[in-house]
N, C-alpha and C positions, 0 to 999 in steps of 0.2 A: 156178454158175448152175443145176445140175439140182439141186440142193440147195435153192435158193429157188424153183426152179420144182415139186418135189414138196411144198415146205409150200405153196405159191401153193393150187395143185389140191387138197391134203387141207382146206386151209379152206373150199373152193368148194364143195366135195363135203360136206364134215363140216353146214355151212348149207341144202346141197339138202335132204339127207333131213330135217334140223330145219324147215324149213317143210313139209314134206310130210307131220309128224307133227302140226306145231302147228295146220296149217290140214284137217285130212284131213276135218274133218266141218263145214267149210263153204266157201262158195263168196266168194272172195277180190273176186269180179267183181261179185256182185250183194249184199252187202253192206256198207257205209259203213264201221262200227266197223273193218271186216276189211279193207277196202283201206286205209286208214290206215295200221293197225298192220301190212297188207304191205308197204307202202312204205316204214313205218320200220325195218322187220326187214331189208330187206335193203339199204336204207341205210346200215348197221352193215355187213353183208356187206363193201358197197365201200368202208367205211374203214376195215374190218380188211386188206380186200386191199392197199388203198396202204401203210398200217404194215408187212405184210409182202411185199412188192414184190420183184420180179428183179433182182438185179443182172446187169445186159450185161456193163458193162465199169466200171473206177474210178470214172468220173463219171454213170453212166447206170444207171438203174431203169427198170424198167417194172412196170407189172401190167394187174390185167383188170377193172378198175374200172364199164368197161362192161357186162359181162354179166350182174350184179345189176339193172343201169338196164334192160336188155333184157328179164330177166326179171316185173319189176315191168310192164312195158308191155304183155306177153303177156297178164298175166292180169288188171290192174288198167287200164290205158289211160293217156291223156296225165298225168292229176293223178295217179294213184299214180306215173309215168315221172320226175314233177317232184320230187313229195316225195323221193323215193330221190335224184333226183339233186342235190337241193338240201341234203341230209343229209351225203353225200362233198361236197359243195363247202363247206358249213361247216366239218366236221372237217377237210381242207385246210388251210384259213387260219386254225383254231383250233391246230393239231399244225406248225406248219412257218410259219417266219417270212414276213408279209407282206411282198409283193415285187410290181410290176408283174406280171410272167410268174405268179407264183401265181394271182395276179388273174386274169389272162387263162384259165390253167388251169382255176380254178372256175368262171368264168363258161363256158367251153367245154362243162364238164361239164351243165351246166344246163341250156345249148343241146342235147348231149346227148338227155337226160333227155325235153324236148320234141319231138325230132326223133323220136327211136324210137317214143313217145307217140302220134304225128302217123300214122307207118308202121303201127301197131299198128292202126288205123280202117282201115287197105285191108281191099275187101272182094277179100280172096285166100284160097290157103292158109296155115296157119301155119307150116309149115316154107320157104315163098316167104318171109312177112315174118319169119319167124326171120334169113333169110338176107339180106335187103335192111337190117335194123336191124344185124346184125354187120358186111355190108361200108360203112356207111354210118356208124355208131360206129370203126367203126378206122379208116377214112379221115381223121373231123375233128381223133381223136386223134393219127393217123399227122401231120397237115399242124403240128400243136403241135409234136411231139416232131424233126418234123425244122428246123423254127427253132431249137431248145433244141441238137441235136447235129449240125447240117448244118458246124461247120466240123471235126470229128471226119475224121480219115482213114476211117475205117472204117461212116461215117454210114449207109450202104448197107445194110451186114452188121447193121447195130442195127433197122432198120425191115424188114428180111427176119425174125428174130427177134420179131420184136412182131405182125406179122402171122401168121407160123406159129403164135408162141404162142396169138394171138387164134383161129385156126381150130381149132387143138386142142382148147383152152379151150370155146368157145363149141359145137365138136362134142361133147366130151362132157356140158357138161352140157343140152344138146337132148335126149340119150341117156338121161339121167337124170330131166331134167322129165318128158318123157311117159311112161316107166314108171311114176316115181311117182303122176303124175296119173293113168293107167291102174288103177293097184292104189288108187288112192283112190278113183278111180269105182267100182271094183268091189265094193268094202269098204263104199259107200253103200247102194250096191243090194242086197248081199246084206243090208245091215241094215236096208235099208227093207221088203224084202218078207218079210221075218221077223217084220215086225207089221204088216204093211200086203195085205188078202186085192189079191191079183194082177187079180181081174174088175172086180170093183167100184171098188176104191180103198178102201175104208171097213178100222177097223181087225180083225185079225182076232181068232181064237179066242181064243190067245196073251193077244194085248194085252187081250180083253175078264177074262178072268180074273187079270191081272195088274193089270188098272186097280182090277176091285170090290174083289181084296182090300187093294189099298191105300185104298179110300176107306173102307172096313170102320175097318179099321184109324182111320185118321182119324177115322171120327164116333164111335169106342168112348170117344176120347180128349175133340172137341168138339163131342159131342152133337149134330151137324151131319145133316140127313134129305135124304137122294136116292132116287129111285124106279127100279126097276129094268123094262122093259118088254122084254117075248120077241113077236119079232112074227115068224110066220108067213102065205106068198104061200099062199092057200088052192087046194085042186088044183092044184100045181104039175108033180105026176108027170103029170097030163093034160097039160098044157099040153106037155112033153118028148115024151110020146110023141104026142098030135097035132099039135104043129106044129113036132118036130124042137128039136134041142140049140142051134142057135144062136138058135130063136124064144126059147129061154127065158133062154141069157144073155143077150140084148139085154133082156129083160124086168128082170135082174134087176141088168142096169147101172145102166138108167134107172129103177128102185126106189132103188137107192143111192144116186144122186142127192137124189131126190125127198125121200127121208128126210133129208139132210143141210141141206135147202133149207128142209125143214119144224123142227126142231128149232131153238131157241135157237144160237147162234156157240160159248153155254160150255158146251153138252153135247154128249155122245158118242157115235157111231155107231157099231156093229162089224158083219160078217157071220160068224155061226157057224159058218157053215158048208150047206151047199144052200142052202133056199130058206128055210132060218134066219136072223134077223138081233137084234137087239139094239138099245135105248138107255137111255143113263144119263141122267138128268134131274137136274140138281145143283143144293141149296138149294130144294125146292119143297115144296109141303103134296100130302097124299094127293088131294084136289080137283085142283089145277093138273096134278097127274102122269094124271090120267083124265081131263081137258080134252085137255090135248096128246096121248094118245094117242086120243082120240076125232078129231082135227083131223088127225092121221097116216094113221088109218082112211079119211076123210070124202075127204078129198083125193086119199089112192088109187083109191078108192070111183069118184071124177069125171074123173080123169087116162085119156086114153086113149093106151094104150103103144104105141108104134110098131115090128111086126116087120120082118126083113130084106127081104122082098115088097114092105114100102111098106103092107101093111095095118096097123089098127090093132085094137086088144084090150083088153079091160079084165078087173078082175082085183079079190081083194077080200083082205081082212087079218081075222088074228084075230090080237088083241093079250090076252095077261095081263099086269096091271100089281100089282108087291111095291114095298111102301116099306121101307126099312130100319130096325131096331126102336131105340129110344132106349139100350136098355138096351145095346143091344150081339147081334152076334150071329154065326155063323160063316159062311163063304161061303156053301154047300151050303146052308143054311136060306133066307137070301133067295133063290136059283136055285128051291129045290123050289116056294117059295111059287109065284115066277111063272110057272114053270113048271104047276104045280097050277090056277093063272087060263087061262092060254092053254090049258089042255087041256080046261077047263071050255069057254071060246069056241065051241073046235072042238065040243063036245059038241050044245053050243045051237043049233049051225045056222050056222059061222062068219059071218065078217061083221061083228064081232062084238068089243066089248071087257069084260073081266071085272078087276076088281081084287080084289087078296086084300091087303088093308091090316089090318097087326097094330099097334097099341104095343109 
């Protein structure tokens, strides 16, 4: 028995961390594709667990068929609870000759499957409905198993076992879910804010230098034209020291915004850094790339910012705009261009947009 109950828990365990690597970079709960294929992953789970099952005693197995189904409810809800459970209830009656009592076993599981499903909607804690889906799965399973071996001398001693095993079972891998989902949150976030600037939202330095050279790269191959625009919050070091640090990041939240609001869905925003920011403009003529940053400007221009006081502020842009050269060309060349535009801006009295557009 501790011999089928240590291969029980190294497959239980061996499937934790396999979902926890397969899913670590997306959300099981709020994606469709990903809750299916959770529910079928660990559907598998609970018909590997019944293949490799407990032996009690000469006549009697057990396993932990349930805690895949409980799992699947955690994170997927009643339809992933069903898929999973309706996955072991086929391989059941697929792997092991039909029988009334099979019958009744698969369909039990299925029932299962929706009951955990069902408990997984309370609005409680998780480790509450962790613990009401465990003793509420080994009950309906406990009421099967004791028809199956209730005329067994020893019927007692096999559903005290099933149940220890289930709190075992069902405690360690609680233990294991949240750490791994703990180290998978954290693994998100550290890789979110590695390209993602922390104030704003918008992407950052990083990602903006990692984006051009790969679009570089791209139009050297098909000839493809995107505009590069350096947009500058004019007197922003005033703004900081007359009305304080958080007047100016509130300013330059609702900039981020503003900018992401004003630009096309297929092009790109970054903040470089202060009161630096950036966009790529993809697929456009040197015209439409000085339209759209004039419309960026214009709308700044009009937008009145709202500081933490509750007063409001307005504020003004200087933009250089570089389009990219056909012929091909290296990072540093399109930056100095627009860089070279926006410095001209500021020269002129900001306010102000300048394009430096080559062939």
């Amino acid at each position: 028995m501790l011999k089928d109950l240590f291969v029980h828990i190294c497959i239980l365990v061996t499937f934790i961390f396999l979902a926890g690597v397969i899913f670590k970079n997306s959300e099981a709960s709020s994606l469709k594709k990903n809750q299916i294929l959770f529910g079928v992953f660990f559907g598998i789970l609970g018909s590997i667990l019944m293949i490799f099952s407990i032996q009690v005693d000469v006549e009697t197995i057990i396993d932990l068929r349930h805690i895949p189904i409980i799992i699947a409810a955690m994170f997927g809800g009643v339809t992933i609870s069903f898929i999973c459970s309706l996955i072991i209830a086929i391989s059941r009656i697929l792997f092991v000759d039909i029988t009334p009592i099979m019958l009744i076993v698969s369909l039990t599981t299925i029932f299962v499957g929706i009951l955990v499903g069902l408990i997984g909607k309370l609005k409680s804690q998780n480790t509450l409905k962790w613990l009401f889906m465990v003793v509420s799965s080994t009950a309906v399973f406990s009421i099967i198993l004791y028809y199956r071996v209730r005329e067994i001398d020893d019927f007692g001693f096999i559903l005290l076992n099933y149940w220890l095993l289930s709190i075992f079972g069902s405690t360690l891998t609680l233990l294991l879910v949240n750490y791994i989902s703990r180290a998978n949150y954290l693994h998100n976030e550290y890789k979110r804010y590695a390209s993602i600037d922390y104030l704003t939202g918008l992407k950052n330095v990083r990602e903006f230098n990692l984006t051009l050279a790969k679009l570089l790269v791209k139009a050297s191959s098909d000839k493809s034209r995107f505009a590069l625009l350096f947009i500058d919050i004019d007197h922003f070091k005033q703004i900081n020291d007359q009305y304080g640090h958080q007047a100016g990041d509130a300013i330059l939240q609702q900039f981020g915004q503003l900018l992401l609001d004003t630009i096309p869905k297929k092009d790109l925003a970054f903040r470089n850094g202060g009161e630096e920011f950036s966009a790529i403009l993809l697929n456009v003529s040197g015209e439409e790339a000085k339209q759209m940053a004039e419309l960026i400007r214009e709308r700044v221009e009009k937008y009145r910012f709202r500081l933490p006081d509750k007063s409001e502020f307005a504020i003004s842009l200087s933009i250089g705009v570089s389009m990219n050269k056909e012929k091909g060309e290296q990072l540093d060349e399109i930056i100095k261009r627009a860089d070279q535009a926006l410095y001209q801006a500021k020269s002129e009295g900001r306010n102000k947009v300048v394009c430096f557009i080559e062939q």
